[in-house]
C-alpha positions in Angstrom: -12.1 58.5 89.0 -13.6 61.5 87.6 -11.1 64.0 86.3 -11.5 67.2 83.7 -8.1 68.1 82.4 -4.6 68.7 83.8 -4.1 72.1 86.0 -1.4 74.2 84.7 1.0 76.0 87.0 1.8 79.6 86.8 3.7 81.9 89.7 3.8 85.9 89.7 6.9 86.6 87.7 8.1 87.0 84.2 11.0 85.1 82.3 13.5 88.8 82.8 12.7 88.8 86.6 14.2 85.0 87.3 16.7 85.4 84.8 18.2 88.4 86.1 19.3 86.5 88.8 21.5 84.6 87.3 24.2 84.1 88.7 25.1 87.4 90.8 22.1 86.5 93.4 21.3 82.6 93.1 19.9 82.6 96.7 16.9 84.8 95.6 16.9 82.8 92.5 16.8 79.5 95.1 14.2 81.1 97.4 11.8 81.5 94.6 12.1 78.8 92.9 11.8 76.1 95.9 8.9 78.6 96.7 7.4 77.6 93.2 8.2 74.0 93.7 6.5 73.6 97.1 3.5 75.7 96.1 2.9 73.6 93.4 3.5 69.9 95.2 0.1 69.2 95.4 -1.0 70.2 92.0 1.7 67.9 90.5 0.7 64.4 92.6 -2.9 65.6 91.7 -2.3 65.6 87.5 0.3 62.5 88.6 -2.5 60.6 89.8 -4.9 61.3 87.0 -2.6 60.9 84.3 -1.4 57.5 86.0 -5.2 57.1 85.7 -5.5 57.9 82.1 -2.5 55.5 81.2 -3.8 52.5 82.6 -7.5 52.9 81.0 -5.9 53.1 77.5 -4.1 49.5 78.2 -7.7 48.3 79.6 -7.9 48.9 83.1 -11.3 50.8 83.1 -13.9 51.5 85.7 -15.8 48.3 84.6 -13.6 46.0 86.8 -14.7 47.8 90.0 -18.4 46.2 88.9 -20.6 45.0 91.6 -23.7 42.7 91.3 -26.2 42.5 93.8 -27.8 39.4 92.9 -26.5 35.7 92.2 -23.3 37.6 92.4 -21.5 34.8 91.3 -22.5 35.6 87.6 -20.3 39.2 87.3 -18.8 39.6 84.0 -16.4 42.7 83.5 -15.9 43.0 80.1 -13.6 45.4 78.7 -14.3 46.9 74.6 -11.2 48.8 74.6 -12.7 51.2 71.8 -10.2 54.0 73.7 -7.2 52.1 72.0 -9.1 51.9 68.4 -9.6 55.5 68.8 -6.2 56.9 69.8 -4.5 54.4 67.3 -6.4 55.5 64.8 -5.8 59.2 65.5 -2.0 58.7 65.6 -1.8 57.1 62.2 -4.3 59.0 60.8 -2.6 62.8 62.3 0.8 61.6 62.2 1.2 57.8 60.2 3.7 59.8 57.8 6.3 62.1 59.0 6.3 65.4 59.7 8.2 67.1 56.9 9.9 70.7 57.1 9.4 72.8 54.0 10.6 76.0 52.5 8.6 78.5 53.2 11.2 81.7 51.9 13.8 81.6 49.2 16.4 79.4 51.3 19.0 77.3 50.6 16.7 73.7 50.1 20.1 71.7 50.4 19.8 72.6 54.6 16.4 72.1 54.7 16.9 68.6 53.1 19.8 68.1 55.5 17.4 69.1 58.4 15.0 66.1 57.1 17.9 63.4 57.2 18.9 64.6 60.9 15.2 64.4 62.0 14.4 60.5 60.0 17.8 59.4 61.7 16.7 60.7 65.1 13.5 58.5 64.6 11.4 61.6 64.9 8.6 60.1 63.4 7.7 57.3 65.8 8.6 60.0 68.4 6.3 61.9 67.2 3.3 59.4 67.4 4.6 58.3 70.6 4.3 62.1 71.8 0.6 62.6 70.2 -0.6 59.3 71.9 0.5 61.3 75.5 -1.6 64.2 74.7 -4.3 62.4 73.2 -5.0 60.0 76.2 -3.1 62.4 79.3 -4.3 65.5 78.0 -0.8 67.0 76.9 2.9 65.5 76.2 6.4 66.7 76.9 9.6 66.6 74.8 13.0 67.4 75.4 15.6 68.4 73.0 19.1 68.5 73.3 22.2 67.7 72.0 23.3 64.2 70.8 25.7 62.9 73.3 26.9 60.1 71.0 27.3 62.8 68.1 29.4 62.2 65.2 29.7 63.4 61.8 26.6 61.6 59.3 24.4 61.2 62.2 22.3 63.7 63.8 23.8 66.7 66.2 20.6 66.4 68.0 18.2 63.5 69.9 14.6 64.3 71.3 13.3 62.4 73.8 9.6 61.9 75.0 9.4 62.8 78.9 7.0 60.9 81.1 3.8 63.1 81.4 3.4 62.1 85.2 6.8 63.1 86.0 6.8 66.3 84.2 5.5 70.2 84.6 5.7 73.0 83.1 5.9 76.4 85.1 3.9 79.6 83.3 4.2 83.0 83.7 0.6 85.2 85.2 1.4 87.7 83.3 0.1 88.9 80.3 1.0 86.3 77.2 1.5 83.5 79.9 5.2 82.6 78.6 7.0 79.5 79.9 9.4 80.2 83.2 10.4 77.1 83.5 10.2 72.9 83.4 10.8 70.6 86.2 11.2 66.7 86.1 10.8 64.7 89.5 12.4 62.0 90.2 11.8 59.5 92.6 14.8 58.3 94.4 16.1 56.0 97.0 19.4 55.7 99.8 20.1 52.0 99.4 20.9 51.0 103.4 22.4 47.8 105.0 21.2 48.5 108.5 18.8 46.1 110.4 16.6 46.7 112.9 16.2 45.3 116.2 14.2 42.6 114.8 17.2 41.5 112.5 15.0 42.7 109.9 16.2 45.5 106.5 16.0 48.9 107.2 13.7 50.6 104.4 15.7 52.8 102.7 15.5 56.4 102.6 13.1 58.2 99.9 13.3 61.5 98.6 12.8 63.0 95.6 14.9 65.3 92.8 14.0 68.4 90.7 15.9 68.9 87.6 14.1 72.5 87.1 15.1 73.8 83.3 15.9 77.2 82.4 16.1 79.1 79.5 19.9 79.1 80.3 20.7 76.9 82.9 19.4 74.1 84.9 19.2 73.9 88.7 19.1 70.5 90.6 17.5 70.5 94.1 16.3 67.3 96.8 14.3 67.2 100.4 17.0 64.2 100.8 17.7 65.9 104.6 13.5 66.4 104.8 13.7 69.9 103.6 14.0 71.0 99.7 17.4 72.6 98.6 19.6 72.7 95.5 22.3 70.4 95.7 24.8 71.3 92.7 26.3 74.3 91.4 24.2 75.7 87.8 24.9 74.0 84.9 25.3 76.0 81.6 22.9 75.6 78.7 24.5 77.0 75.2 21.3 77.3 73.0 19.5 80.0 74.7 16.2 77.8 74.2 13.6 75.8 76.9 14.9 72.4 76.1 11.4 71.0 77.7 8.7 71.9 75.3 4.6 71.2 76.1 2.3 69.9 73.5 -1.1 69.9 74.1 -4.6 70.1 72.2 -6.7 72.0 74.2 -6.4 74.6 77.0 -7.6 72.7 79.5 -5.6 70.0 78.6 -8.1 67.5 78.7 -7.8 64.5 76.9 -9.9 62.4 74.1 -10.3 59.5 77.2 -12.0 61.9 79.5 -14.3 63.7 77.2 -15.4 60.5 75.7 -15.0 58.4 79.4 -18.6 58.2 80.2 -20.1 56.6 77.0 -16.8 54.3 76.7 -18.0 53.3 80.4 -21.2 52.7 79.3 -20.4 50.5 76.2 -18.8 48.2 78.9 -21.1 47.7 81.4 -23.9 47.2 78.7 -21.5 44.3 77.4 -21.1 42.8 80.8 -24.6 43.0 81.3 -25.5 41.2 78.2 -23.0 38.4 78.9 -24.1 38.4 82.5 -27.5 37.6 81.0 -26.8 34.8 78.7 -24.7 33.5 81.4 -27.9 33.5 84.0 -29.9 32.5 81.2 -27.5 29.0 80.8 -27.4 28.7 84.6 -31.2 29.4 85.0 -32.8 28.3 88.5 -34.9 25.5 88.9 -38.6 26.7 90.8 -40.2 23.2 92.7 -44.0 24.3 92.9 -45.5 22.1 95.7 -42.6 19.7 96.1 -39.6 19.6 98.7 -36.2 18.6 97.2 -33.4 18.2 99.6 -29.3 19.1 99.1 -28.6 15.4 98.5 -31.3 15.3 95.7 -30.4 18.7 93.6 -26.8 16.9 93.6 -28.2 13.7 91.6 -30.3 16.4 89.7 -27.3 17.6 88.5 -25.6 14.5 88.2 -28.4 12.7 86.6 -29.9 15.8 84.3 -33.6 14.8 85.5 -35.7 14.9 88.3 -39.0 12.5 90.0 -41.1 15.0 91.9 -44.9 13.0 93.6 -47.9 15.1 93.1 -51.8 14.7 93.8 -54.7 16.0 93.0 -54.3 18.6 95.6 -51.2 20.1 94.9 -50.2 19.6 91.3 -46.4 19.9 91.6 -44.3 21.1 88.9 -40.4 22.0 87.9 -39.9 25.1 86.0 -36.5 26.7 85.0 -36.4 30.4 85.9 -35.6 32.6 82.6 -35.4 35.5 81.2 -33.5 38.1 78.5 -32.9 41.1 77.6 -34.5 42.5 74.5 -31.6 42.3 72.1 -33.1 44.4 69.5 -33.1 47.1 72.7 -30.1 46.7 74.0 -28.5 46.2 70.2 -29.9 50.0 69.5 -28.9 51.6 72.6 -25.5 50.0 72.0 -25.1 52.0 68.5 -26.4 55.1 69.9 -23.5 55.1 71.7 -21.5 53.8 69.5 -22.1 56.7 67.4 -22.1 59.3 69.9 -18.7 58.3 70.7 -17.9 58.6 67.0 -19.5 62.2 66.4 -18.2 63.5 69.6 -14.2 62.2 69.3 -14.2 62.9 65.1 -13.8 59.0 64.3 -14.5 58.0 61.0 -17.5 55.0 61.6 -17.2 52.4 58.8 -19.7 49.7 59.0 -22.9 49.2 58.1 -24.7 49.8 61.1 -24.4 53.1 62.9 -23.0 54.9 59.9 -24.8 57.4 57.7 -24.0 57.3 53.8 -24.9 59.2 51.1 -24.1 57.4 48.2 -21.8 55.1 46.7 -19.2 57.3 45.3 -15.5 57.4 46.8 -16.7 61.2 48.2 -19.8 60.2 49.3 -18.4 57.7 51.4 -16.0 59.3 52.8 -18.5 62.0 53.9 -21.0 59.4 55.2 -19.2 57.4 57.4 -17.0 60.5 58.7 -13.6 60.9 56.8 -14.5 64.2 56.0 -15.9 65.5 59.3 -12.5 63.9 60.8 -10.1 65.7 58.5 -11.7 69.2 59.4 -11.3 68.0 63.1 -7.8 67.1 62.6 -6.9 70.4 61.4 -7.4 72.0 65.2 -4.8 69.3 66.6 -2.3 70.6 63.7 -2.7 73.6 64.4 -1.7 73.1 68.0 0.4 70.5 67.8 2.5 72.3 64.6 2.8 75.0 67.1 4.7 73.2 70.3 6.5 71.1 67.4 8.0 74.7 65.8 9.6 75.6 69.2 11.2 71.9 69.4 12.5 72.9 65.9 13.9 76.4 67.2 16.4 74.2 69.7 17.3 71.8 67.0 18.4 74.4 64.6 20.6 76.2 67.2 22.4 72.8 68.0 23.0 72.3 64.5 24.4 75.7 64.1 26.4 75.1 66.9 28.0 72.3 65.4 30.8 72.6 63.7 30.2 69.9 60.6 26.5 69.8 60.4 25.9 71.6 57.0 23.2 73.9 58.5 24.4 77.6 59.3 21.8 79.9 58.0 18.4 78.2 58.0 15.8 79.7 60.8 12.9 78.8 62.0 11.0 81.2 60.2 12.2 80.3 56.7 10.3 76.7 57.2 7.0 75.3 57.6 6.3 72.3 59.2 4.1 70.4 56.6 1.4 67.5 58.2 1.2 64.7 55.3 -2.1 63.0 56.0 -3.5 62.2 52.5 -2.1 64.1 50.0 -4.0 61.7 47.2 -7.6 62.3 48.5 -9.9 63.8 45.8 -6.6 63.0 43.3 -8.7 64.6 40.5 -10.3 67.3 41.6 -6.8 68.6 43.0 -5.5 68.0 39.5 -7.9 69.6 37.3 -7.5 72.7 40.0 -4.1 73.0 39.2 -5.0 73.1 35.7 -7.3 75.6 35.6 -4.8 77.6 37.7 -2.0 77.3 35.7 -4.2 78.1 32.8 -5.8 81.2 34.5 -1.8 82.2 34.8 -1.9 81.9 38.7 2.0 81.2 40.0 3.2 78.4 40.0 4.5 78.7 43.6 0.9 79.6 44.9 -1.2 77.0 42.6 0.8 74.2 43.9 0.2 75.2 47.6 -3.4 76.0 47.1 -4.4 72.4 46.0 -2.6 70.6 48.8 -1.4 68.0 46.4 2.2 68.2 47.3 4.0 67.6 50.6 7.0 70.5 49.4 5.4 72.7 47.0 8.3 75.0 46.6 10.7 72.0 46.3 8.1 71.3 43.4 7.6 74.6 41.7 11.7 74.6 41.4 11.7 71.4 40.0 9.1 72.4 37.5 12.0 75.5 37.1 15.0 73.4 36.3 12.8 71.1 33.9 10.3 73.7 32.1 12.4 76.7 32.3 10.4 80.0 34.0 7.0 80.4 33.6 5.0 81.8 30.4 2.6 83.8 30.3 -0.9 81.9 29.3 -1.9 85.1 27.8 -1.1 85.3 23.9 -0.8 82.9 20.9 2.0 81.4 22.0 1.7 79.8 25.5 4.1 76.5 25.7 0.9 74.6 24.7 1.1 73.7 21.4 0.8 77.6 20.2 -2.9 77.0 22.1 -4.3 81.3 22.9 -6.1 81.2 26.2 -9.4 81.2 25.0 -8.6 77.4 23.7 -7.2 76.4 27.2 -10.2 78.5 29.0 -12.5 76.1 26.8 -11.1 73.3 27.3 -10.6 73.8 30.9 -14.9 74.1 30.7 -15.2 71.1 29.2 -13.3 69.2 31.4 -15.7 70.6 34.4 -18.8 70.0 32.4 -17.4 66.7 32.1 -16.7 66.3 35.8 -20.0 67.8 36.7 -22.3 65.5 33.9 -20.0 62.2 35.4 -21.4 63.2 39.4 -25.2 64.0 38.1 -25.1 60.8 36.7 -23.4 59.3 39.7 -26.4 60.6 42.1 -29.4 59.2 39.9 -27.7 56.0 39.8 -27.7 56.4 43.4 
């Protein structure tokens, strides 16, 4: 199957229109929205089909088992190098193998923004989380819902998030102008369990229809074809947080996913592995060539039996027994193995550690981690922050109105745009460099607040810089004789600030002629 992202559904109206209707004129609101629904049937079996697709290549079924061999097709290995699961594994851990941790961004209470990190941990956000990346990663985009805890009670958390199924799940747009979520729909398979027979004596099947739980900003609306046409089948129910409950995360606009960008190459890795085991196979099981003798069925059965073979010959016909071989160049196919192996790499932002394949610069920690991709993967992993930060702060918008609305949850005050939503990937990469920057930037009298967010070395800087508060009192000016080092002036700390570099920079010269 060949497939190039998942189609997004949008209908002519804006958010105001549909929820206008509510609830002095649900017919119109009824009319449109089945409208929507049965517009919109076949683009949801289509991205149901290729996400169905997409699942079932990460766990191994790949095009290689549909291989067909032409010749002594009894020899047809289908041999699957799942280098899709190394790949998306690696991304989760890498993106997402420490929680997500909400900061202070403003001057806010931090005692409700630490509460708001004890409701996430107990709500198992964190494997969620991965769970929810791995969707978008290999189906092209994820959905969560967010809502309140049914089985709430006091210490545990007045919210749960739970991962849809990306087959089951859509989300409706607006055409207009900012494109802003109308919106979500679940399906739902469903079944009328029957006792009837036929005439046969045989089980009736039973009945199949399907359900739409469509969510509002507001409200949700439940509809079926049950009696072959599609109509709501409850009365509106209520929502209190005034939030889409169903939030999309996905990477890319298209919402095409790391398995089909990378699905030709990953299909050619496989059938150049069941190639080369077809090959030694055939080369084991080689044919036997008679050259001006006749052997019989009866005799290639003793051959077999007997491992050896009495052929007559004259001076005529010299006859002779040869075994029919041959082999692929392994060097070849051993090269054009890497080349994809490394194109793969490049293209997805996969670090490449090996020996073969991978491109180093020198020996140093860096250089390493430049040479074999680390850095090139952390600059790449930026964009799915980015996008992914972004669907993650509009879950965040419904779990802080639940916790306001509950009445012992400690969090009352705290919004959405007092926090930051801070990805930990590896806060002690290039340990000292970050910690000679700070230096100098404490000693160039830059804030505290602002030099411990430049050099990304903590996951909270402002939980930090007040720390640094409540131990070392305000911060002091560098400037003067006395500076809370030692009675140091800042020329003293300036020079020994340019030692240090010097230092630093004579310690990597040395490091690259060594090299």
């Amino acid at each position: 199957m060949e497939s190039y992202g998942r189609t997004v559904i949008v209908a002519g109206y804006d958010e105001a229109q549909l929820l206008a209707l509510y609830p002095n004129d649900l017919e119109k609101l009824d009319n449109i929205v089945i409208s929507i629904l049965q517009k919109s049937k076949g683009i949801h079996e289509t991205n149901k089909e290729e996400t169905q697709y997409l699942k079932g290549y990460l766990y191994g079924v790949q095009d290689i088992k549909k291989k067909i061999k032409h010749t002594r097709e009894e020899i047809n290995n289908k041999t699957t190098e799942n280098w899709v699961w190394a790949f998306t594994e690696f991304k989760k851990t890498y993106l997402l193998g420490k929680p997500i941790q909400y900061v202070q961004l403003n001057n806010v209470s931090g005692s409700e923004i630490s509460k708001l990190n004890e409701y996430v941990r107990y709500d198992g956000k964190k494997a969620k989380d991965m769970l929810l990346y791995e969707d978008a990663l290999v189906c092209g985009r994820g959905f969560r819902y967010t809502n309140k805890n049914k089985r709430y009670e006091k210490g545990k958390s007045p919210f749960e998030n739970i991962n849809c199924n990306p087959e089951d799940t859509e989300v409706v747009y607006s055409n207009r102008l900012g494109n802003e979520q109308l919106f979500a729909y679940i399906v739902t398979d469903m079944q009328i369990p029957t006792s009837k027979t036929d005439d046969r004596g045989q089980l009736v099947e039973p009945q199949l229809y399907q359900e739409y739980q469509v969510y509002f900003r507001d409200f949700v609306l439940t509809y079926n074809d049950k009696g072959g046409t599609l109509k709501r089948v409850k009365e509106p129910e209520p929502l209190l947080w005034g939030e889409h409950i169903i939030t999309e995360y996905y990477l890319n606009k298209k919402r095409i996913s790391m398995v089909e960008i990378g699905k030709p190459l990953f299909d050619d890795i496989n059938y150049l592995e069941s190639l080369d085991k077809d090959d030694m196979e055939q080369f084991v099981n080689a044919i036997l060539v008679f050259t001006n003798a006749t052997v019989s069925e009866e005799d290639l059965d003793d051959i077999k039996n007997l491992g050896a073979v009495c052929i007559n010959s004259t001076e005529q016909k010299k006859a002779s027994v040869d075994l029919l071989q041959g082999r692929l160049n392994a060097t070849d196919t051993q090269t054009y193995y890497m080349r994809l192996l490394t194109a793969l790499h490049q293209i997805l932002g996969v670090p490449m550690a090996g020996e073969n394949g991978s491109v180093t610069y020198g020996d140093t920690g860096q250089a390493k981690l430049t040479g074999q991709g680390f850095t090139s993967s952390g600059i790449r992993a930026e964009g799915d922050v980015t996008m992914f930060g972004v669907a993650d702060m509009k879950t965040l918008e419904v779990m802080l109105k639940i916790c306001k609305q509950t009445a012992d949850s400690e969090i009352k005050t705290l919004e959405a745009f007092d926090i930051d939503n801070k990805f930990q990937r590896d806060m002690s990469e290039n340990l000292l460099v970050k910690t000679q920057g700070l230096m100098n930037l404490l000693a160039c009298d830059i804030p505290r607040s602002t030099a411990n967010s430049v050099v990304n070395l903590f996951g909270d800087p402002n939980a930090i810089t007040q720390e640094q508060e409540k131990l070392f009192g305000p911060q002091q000016s560098q400037q003067g004789n006395k500076s809370g080092n030692n009675g140091q002036n800042s020329a003293s700390i300036k020079d020994e600030a340019n030692t240090q570099n010097n230092d630093i920079v004579r310690i990597e010269q040395t490091n690259l002629q060594n090299e």
